[in-house]
C-alpha atoms as one frame of an Amber mdcrd trajectory, in Angstrom:
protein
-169.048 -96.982-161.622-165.331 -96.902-162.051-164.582 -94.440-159.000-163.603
 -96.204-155.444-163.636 -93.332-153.880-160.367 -93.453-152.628-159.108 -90.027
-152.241-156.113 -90.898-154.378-157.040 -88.236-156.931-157.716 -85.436-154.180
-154.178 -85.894-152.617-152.557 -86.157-156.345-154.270 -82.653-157.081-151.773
 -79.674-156.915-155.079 -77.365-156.750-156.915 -79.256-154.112-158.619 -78.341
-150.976-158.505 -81.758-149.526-162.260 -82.539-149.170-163.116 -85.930-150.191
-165.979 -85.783-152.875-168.766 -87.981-152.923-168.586 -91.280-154.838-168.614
 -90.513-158.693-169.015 -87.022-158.217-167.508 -84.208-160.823-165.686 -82.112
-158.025-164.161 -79.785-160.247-164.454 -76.133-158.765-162.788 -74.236-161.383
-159.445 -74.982-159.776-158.324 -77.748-162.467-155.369 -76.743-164.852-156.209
 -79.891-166.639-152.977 -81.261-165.721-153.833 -84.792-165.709-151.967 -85.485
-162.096-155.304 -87.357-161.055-155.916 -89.513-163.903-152.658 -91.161-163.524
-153.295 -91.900-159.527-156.323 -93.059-160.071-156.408 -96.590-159.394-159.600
 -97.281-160.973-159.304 -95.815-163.942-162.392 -93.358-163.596-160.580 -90.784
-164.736-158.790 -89.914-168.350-157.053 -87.175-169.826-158.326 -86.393-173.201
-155.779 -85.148-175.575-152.112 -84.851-174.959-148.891 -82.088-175.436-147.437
 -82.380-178.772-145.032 -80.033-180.408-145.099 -78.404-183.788-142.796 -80.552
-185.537-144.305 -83.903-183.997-147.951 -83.238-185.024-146.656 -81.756-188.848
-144.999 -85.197-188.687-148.524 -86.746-188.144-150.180 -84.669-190.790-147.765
 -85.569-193.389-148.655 -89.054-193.081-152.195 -88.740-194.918-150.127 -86.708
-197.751-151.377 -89.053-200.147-154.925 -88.400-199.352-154.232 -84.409-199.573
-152.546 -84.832-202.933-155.409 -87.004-204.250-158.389 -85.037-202.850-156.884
 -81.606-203.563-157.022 -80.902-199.990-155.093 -79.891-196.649-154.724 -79.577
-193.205-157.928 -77.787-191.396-157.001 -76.301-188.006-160.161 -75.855-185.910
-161.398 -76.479-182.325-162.717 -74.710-180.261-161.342 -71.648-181.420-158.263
 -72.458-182.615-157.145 -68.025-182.669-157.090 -68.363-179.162-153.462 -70.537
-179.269-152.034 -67.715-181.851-148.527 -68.732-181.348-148.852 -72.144-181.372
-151.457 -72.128-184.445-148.933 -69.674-185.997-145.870 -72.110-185.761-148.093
 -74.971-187.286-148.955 -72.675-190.623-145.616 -71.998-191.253-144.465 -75.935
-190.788-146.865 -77.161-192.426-146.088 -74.041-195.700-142.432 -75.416-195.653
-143.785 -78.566-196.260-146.220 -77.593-199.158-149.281 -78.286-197.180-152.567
 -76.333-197.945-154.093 -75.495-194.729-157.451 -73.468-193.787-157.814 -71.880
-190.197-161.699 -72.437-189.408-162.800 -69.777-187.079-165.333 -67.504-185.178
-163.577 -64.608-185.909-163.386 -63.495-182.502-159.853 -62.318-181.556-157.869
 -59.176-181.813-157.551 -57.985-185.203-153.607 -58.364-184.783-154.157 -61.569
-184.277-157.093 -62.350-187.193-154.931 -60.758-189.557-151.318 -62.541-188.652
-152.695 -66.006-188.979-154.729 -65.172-192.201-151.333 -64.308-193.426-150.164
 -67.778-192.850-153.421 -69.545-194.125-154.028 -70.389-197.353-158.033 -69.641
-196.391-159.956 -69.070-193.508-163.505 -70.851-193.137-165.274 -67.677-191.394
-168.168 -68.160-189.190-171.049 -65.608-189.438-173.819 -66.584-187.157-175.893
 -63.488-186.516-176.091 -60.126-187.932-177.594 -58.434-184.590-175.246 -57.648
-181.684-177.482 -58.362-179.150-179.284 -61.954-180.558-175.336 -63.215-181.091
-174.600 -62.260-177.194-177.689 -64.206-176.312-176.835 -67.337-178.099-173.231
 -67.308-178.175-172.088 -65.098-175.118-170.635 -62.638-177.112-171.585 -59.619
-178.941-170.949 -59.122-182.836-169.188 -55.849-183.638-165.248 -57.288-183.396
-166.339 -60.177-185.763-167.610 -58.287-188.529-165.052 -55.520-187.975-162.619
 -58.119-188.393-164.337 -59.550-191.579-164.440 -56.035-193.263-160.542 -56.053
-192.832-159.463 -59.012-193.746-161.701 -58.655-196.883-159.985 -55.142-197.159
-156.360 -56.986-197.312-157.332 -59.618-199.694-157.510 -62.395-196.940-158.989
 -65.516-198.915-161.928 -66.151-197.153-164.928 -68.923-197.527-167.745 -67.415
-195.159-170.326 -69.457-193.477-173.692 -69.636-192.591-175.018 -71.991-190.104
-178.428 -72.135-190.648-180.715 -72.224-187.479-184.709 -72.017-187.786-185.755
 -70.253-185.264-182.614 -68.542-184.678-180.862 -66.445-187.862-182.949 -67.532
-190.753-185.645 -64.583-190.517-186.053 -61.939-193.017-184.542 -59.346-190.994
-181.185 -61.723-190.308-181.193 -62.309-194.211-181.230 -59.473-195.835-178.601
 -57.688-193.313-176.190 -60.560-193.662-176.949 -60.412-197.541-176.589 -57.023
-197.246-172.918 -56.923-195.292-171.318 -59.467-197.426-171.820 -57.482-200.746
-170.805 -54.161-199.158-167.392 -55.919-198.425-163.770 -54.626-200.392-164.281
 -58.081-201.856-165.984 -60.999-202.991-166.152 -64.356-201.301-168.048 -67.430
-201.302-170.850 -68.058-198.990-171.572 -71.571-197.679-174.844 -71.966-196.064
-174.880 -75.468-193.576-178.244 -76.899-191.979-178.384 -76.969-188.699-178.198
 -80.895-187.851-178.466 -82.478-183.748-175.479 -83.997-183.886-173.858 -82.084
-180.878-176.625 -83.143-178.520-175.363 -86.565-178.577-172.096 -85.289-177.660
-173.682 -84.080-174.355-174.798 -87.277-173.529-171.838 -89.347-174.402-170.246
 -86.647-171.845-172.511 -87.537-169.090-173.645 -83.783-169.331-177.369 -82.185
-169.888-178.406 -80.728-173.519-179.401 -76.969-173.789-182.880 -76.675-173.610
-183.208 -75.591-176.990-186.021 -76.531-179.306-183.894 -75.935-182.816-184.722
 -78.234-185.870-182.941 -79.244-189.082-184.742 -77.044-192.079-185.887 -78.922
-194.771-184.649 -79.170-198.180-187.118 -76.660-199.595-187.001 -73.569-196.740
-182.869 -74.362-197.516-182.878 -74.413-201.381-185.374 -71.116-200.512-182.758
 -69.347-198.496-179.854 -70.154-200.503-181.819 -68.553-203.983-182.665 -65.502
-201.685-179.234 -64.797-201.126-178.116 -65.689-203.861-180.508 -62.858-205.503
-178.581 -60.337-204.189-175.042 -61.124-206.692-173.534 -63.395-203.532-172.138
 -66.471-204.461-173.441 -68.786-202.676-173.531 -72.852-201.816-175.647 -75.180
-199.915-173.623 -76.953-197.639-169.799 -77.496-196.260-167.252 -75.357-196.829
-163.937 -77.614-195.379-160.607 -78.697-196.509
């Protein structure tokens, strides 16, 4: 246990009310701007800022370092998160560095922003990697916190202004791979202005590790990787209906 319990972080904090937490305790209230004021009075070192400012030109800079590997692997610079759609400006300024500079670069997204925004930045992107996780509103509000209807609304139109687009398809047993969630995402992809390529990606664990290594408790969720065959399965299902389709990751 790193913390002394010293206080020096609480009188640091522009946000705080003063109270002393308890030793070790997480006394984040939903005050923090992130600003990283008490990881740099902390004397102990219990606390760190994760990730830093950087501007446009300094992390194109960065990228441009691992040209070699782009030019070799006939790939580019992937801009994810998060969500990266929710930083529009800043995402925006990085697309058109890094097109000066001859970079290829893929946006990979939820699809969850205005359609202003969803259709500016697919503008700048050479592709977007396009997340569909669940064909019914009110199953994708359950799992995900928000409903449906502005994601596929948004798909339709970027589709509709010849937006290169790689959908996906993370595969969840027990969560979209049922009949009904099949055929209507079947269904919706080949009723769109245009084609695209659909990548279907097994669920895998890995981000319940990531809880732990953050000190933090795993969803109580009971999901399971599918196996080869009920994959191969869905994959010739969709693929029945004219889709192009792949098993596995769509990425730059």
């Amino acid at each position: 246990m790193k913390c002394l319990s010293c206080g020096a972080c609480i009188e640091a904090c522009p946000e705080s009310n003063g109270e002393r937490p308890a030793r070790g305790a997480d006394w984040d209230d939903g005050t923090c701007q992130r600003c990283g004021a008490c990881a740099e009075a902390c004397p102990g070192e219990a606390r760190e800022l994760i990730g830093e400012p950087r501007a446009v030109a300094d992390l194109v800079a960065e990228v441009e370092r691992d040209r070699p590997f782009f030019e070799s692997s006939g790939g580019g610079v992937t801009f994810s998160g998060g969500e990266p759609l929710y930083y529009p400006t800043f995402l925006a300024a990085c697309l058109e560095a890094c097109r000066e500079k001859g970079l290829h670069t893929a946006v990979d997204t939820s699809g969850f922003a205005s359609k202003k925004v969803v259709s500016d930045i697919a503008r700048l992107a050479d592709v977007l990697l396009y997340d569909l996780k669940h064909m019914d509103s009110v199953a994708h509000k359950r799992h995900t916190g928000v409903d449906n209807e502005r994601i596929l609304e948004n798909l339709q139109t970027l589709s509709q202004e010849g937006a290169e687009i790689w959908i996906r398809f993370p595969l969840i047993p027990g969560f979209n791979d049922g009949e009904e969630n099949l055929e209507a995402m079947a269904s919706f992809i080949g009723a769109l202005p245009n084609k695209h390529p659909l990548f279907v990606l097994p669920y895998h664990p890995t981000g319940i590790d990531k809880y732990r290594r953050l000190g933090k408790d795993a969803p109580d969720v009971n999901y399971k990787k599918p196996s080869d065959e009920d994959l191969e399965a869905i994959v010739e299902r969709l693929r029945s209906h004219g889709l192009e389709v792949h098993s596995g990751g769509a990425h730059e």
